[in-house]
Residue frames as a rotation matrix with the C-alpha (Angstrom) as fourth column:
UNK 1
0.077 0.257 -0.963 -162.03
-0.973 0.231 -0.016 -14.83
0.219 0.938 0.268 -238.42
UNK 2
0.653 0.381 0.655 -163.00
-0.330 0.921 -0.207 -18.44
-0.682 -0.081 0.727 -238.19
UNK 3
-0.404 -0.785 0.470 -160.44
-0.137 0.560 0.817 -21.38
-0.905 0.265 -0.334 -239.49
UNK 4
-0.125 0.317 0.940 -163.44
0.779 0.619 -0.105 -22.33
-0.615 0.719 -0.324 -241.83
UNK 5
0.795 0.570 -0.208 -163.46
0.292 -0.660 -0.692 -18.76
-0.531 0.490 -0.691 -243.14
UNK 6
0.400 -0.755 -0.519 -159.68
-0.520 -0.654 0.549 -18.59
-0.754 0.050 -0.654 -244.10
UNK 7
-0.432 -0.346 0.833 -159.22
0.508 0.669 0.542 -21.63
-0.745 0.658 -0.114 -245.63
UNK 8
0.473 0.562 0.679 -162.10
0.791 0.069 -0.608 -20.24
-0.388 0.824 -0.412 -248.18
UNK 9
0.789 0.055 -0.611 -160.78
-0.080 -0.979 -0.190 -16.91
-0.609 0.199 -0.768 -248.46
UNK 10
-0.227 -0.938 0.261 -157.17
-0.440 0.338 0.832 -18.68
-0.869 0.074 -0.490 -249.25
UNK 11
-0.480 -0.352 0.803 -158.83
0.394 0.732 0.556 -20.95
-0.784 0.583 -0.213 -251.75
UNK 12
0.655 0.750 -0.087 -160.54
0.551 -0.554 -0.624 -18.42
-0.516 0.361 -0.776 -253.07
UNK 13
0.559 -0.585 -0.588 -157.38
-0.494 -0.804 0.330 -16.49
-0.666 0.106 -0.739 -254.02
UNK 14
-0.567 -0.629 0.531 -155.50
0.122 0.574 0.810 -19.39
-0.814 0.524 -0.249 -255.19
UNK 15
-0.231 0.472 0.851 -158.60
0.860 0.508 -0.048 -19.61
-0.455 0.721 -0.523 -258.13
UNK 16
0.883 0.387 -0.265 -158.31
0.157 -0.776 -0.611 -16.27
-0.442 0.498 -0.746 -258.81
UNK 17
0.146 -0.777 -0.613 -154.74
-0.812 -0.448 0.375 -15.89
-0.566 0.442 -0.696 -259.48
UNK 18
-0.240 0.025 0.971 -155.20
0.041 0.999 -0.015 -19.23
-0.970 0.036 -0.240 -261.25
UNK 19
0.606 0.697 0.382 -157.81
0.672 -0.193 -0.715 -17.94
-0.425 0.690 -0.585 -263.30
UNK 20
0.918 0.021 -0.396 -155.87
-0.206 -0.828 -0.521 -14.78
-0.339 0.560 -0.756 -264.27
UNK 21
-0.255 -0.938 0.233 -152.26
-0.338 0.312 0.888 -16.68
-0.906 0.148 -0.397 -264.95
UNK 22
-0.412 -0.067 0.909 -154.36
0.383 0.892 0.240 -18.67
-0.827 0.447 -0.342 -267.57
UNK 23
0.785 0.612 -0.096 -156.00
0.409 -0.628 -0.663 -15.79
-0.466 0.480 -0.743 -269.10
UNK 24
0.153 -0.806 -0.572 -152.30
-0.692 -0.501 0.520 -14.10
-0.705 0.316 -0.634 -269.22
UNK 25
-0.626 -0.780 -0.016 -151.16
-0.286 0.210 0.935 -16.98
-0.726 0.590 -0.354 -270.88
UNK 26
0.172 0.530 0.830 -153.67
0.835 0.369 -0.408 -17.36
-0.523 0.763 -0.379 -273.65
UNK 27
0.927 0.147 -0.346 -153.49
-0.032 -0.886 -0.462 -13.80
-0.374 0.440 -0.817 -274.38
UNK 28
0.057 -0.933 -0.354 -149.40
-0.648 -0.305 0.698 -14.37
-0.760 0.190 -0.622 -274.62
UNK 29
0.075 -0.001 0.997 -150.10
0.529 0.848 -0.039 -17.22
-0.845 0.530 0.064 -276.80
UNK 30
0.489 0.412 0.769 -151.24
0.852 -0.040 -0.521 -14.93
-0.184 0.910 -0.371 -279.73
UNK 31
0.957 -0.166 0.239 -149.58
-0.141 -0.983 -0.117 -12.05
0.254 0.078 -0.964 -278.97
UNK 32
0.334 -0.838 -0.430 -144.97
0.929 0.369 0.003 -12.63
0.157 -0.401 0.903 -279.06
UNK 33
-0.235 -0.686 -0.689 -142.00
0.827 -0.514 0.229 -10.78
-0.511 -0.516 0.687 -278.30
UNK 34
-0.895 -0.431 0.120 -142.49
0.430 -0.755 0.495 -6.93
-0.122 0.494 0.861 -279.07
UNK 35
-0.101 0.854 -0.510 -146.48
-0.370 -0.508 -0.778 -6.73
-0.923 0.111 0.368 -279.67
UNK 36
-0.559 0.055 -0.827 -146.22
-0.829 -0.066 0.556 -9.16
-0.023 0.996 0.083 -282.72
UNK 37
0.194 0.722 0.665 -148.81
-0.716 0.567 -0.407 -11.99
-0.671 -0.397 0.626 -283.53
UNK 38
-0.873 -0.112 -0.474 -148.44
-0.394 0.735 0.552 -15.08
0.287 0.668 -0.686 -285.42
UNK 39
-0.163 0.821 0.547 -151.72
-0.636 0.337 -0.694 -17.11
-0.755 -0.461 0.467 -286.28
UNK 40
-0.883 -0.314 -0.349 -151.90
-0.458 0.417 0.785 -20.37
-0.100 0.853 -0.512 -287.96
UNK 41
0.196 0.980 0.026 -155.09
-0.849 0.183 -0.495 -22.19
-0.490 0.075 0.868 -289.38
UNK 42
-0.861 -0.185 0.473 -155.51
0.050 0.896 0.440 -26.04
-0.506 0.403 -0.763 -290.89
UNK 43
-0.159 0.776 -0.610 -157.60
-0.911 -0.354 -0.212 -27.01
-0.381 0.522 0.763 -293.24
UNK 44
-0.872 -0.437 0.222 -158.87
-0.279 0.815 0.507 -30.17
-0.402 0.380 -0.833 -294.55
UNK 45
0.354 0.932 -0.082 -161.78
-0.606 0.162 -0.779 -31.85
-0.712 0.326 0.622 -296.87
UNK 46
0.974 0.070 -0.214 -160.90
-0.200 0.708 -0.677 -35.22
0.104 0.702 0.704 -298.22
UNK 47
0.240 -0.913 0.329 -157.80
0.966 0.258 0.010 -35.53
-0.094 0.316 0.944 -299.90
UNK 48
0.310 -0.076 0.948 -157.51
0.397 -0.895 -0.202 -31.84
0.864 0.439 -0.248 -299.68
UNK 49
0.695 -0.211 -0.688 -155.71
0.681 -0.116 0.723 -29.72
-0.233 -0.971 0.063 -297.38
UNK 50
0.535 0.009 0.845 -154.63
0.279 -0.946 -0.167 -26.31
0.798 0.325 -0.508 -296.30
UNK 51
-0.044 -0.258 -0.965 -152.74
0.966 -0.258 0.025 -23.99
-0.255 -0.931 0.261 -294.36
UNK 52
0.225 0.352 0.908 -152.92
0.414 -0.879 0.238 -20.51
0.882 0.323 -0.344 -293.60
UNK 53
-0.164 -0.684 -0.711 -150.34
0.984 -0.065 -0.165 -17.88
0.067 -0.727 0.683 -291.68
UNK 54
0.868 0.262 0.421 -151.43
0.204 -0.963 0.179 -14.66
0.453 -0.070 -0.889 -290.52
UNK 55
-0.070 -0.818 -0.571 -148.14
0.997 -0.053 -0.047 -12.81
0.008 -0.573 0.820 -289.13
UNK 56
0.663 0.281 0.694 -148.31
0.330 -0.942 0.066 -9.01
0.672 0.186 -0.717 -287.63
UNK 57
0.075 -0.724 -0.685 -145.80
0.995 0.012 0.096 -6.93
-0.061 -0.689 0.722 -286.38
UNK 58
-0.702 0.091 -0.707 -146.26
-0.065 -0.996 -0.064 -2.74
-0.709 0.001 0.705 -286.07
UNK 59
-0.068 0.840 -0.538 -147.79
-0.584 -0.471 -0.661 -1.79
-0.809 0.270 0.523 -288.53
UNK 60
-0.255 -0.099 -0.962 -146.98
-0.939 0.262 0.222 -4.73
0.230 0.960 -0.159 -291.01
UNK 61
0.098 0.490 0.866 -149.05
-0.375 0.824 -0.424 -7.89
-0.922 -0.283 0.265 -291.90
UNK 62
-0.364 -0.145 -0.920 -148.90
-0.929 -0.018 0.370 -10.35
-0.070 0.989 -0.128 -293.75
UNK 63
0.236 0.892 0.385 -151.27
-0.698 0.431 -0.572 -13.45
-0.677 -0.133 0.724 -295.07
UNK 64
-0.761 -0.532 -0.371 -150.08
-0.645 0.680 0.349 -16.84
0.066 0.504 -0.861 -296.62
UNK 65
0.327 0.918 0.224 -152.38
-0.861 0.387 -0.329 -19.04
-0.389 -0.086 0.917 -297.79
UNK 66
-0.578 -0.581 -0.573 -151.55
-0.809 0.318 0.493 -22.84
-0.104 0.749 -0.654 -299.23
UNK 67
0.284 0.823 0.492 -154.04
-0.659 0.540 -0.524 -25.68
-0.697 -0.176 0.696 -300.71
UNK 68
-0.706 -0.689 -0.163 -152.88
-0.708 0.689 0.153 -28.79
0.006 0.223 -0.975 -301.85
UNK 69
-0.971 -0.218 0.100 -154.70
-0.206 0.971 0.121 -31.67
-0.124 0.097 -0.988 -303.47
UNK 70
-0.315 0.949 0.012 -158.06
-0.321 -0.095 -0.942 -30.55
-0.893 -0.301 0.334 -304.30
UNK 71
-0.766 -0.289 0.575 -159.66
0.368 0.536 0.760 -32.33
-0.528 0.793 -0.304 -306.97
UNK 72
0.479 0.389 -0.787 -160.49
-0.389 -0.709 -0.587 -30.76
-0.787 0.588 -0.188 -310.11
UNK 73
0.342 -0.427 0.837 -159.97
0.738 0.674 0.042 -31.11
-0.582 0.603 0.545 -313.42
UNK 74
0.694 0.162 0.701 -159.84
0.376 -0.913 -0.161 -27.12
0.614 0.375 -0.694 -314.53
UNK 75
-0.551 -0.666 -0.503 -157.54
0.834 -0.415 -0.364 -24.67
0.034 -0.620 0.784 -313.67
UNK 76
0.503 0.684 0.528 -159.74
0.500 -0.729 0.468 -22.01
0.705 0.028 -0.709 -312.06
UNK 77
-0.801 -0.298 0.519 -159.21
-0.187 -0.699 -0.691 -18.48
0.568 -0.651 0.504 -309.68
UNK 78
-0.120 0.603 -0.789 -161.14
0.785 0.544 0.297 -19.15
0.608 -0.583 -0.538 -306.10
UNK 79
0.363 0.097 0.927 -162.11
-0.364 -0.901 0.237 -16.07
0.858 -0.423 -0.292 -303.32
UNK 80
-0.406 -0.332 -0.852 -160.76
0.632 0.572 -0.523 -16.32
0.661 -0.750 -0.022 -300.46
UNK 81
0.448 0.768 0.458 -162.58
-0.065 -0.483 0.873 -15.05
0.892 -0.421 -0.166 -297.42
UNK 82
-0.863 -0.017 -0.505 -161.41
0.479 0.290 -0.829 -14.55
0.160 -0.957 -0.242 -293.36
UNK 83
-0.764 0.520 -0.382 -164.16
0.291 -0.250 -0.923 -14.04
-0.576 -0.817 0.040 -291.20
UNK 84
0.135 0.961 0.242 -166.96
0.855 0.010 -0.519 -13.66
-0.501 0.277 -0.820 -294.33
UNK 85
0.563 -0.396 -0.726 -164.98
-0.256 -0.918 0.302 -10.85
-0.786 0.016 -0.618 -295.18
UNK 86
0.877 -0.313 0.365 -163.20
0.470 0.714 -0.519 -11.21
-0.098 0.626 0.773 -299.02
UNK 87
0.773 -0.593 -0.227 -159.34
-0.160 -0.528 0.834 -10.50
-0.614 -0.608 -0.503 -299.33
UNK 88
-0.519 -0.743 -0.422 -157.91
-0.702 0.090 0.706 -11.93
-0.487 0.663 -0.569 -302.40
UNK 89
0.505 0.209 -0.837 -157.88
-0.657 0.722 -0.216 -14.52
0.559 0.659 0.502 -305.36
UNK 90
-0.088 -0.582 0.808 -156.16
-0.414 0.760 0.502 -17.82
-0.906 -0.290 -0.308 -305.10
UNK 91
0.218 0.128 -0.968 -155.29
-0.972 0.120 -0.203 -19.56
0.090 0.985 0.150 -308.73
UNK 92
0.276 -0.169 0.946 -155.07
-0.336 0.905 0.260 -23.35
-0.901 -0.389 0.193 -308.91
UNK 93
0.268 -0.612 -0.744 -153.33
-0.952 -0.049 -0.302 -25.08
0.148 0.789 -0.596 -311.07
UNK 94
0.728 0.147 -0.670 -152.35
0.025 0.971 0.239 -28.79
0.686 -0.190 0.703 -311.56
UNK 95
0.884 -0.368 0.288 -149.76
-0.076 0.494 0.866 -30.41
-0.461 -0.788 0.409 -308.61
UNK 96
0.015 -0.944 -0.330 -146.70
-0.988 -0.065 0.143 -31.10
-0.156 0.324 -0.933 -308.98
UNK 97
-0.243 0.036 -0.969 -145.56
-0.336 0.934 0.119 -34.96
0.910 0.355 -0.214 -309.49
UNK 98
-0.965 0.029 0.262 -147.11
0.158 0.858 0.488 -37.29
-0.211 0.512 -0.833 -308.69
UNK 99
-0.097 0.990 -0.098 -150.54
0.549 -0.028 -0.835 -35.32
-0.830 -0.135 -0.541 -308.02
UNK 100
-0.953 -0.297 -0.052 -150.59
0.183 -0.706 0.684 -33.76
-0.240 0.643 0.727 -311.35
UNK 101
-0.561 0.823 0.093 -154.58
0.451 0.210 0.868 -34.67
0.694 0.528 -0.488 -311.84
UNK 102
0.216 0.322 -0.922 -154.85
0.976 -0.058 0.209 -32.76
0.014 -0.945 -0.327 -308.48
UNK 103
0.352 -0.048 0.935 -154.98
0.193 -0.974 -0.122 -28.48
0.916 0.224 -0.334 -308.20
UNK 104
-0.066 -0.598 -0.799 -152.53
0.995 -0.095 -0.011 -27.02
-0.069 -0.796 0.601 -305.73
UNK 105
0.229 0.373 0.899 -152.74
0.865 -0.501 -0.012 -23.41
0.446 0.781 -0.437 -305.13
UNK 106
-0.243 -0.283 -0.928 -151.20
0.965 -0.172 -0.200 -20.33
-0.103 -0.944 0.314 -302.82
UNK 107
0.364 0.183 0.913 -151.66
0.456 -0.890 -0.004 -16.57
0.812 0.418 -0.408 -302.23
UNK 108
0.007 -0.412 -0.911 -149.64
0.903 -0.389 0.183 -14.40
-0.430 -0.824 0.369 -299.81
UNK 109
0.709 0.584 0.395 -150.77
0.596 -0.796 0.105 -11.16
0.376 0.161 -0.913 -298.90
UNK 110
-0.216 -0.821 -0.528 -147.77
0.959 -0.076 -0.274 -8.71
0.185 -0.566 0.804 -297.74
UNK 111
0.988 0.100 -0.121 -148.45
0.071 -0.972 -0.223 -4.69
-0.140 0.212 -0.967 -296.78
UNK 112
0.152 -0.922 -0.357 -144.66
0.038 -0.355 0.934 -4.38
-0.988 -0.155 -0.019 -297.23
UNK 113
-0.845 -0.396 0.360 -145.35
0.399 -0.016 0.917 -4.79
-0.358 0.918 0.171 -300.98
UNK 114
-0.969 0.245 0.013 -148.59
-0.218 -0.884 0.413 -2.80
0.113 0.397 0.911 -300.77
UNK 115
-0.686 0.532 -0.496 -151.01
-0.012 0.673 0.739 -4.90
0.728 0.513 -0.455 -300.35
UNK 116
0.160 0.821 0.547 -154.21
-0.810 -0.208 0.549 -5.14
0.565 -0.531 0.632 -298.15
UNK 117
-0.438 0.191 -0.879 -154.35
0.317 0.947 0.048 -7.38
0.841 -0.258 -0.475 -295.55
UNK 118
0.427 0.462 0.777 -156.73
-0.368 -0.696 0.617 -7.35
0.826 -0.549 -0.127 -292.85
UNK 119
-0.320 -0.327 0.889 -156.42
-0.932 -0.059 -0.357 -7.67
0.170 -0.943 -0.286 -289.04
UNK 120
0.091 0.407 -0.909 -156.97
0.003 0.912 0.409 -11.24
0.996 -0.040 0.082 -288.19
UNK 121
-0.186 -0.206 0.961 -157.42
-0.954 -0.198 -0.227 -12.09
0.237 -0.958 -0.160 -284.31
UNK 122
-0.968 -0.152 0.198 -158.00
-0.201 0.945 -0.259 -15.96
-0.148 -0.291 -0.945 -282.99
UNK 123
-0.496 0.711 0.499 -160.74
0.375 0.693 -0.616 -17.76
-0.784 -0.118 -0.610 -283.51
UNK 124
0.218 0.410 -0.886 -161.90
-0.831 -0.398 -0.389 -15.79
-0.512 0.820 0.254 -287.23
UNK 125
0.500 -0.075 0.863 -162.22
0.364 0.922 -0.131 -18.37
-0.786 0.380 0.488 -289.80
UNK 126
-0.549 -0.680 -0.486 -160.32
-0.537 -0.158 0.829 -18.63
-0.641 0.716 -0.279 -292.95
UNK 127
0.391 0.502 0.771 -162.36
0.264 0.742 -0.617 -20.13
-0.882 0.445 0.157 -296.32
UNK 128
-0.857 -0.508 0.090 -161.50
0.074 0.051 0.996 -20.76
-0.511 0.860 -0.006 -299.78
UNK 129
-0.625 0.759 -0.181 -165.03
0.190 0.373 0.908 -20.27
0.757 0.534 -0.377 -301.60
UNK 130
-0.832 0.385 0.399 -168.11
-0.527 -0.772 -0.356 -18.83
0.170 -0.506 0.845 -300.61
UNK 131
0.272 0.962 -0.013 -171.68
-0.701 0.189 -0.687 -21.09
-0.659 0.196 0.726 -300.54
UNK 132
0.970 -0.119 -0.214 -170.05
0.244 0.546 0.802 -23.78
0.021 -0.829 0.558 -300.18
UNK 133
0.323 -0.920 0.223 -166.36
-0.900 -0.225 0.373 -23.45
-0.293 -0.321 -0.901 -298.92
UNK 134
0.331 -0.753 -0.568 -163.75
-0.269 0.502 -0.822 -25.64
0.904 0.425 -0.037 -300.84
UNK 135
0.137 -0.631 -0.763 -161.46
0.634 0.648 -0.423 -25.55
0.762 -0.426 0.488 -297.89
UNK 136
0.439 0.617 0.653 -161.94
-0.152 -0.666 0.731 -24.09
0.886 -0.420 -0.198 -294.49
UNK 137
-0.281 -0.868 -0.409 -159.85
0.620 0.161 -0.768 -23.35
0.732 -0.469 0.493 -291.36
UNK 138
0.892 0.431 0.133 -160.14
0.120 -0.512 0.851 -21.33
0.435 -0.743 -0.508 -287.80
UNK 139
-0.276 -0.961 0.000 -156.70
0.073 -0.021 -0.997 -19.51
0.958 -0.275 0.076 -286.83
């Protein structure tokens, strides 16, 4: 074997186990101790702004949703949607002080109290509102 064929073969290895260390960790990223996941999502549009926790562990999930500062003057009920896919209400209501002229609103989804929630996996989006989305997010 030729000097100029080992080096490649050598740097050839290094970029594979490279490649698969960074794959390992992306995959540990979403996935923690035990086989449980935790995924979070931002949201923003304006003065508005969201979060949204997806959290799975055996067979139990569970979906938090919070939106903060969206302006309205009405207290209305919104769909929420992951992936295009609907999963609940969300009710808004005015802010606390000082944003009282502002609608704040949450929904958490739990199966430990019965409830649907689906599988979420990285990169599914998360919307408030359908045609157009209110407030949108990508765990």
């Amino acid at each position: 074997m030729k000097v100029s064929q080992a080096i490649e073969a050598s740097v050839s290895s290094v970029v594979f186990l490279g490649m698969m260390t960074l794959s390992a960790g992306l995959a540990l990223a979403e996935r923690g101790d035990e086989g449980s996941v935790q995924l979070k999502a931002k949201m923003v549009s304006g003065t508005a702004s969201g979060k949204a926790f997806y959290q799975e562990s055996g067979n139990r999930r569970r979906l938090n949703l919070e939106a903060a500062n969206l302006p309205n003057a009405t207290q209305s009920l919104k769909a929420v949607f992951v992936n295009g896919v609907w999963v609940g209400n969300v009710t808004f209501a005015a802010c606390p002080a000082p944003a009282q002229q502002l609608l704040c609103g949450a929904m958490d989804l739990n199966t430990q109290e019965g409830q649907a929630v689906p599988v979420v996996t990285g990169g599914q989006t998360i919307q408030i509102g359908l045609s157009p989305a209110i407030l949108a997010g990508t765990f």
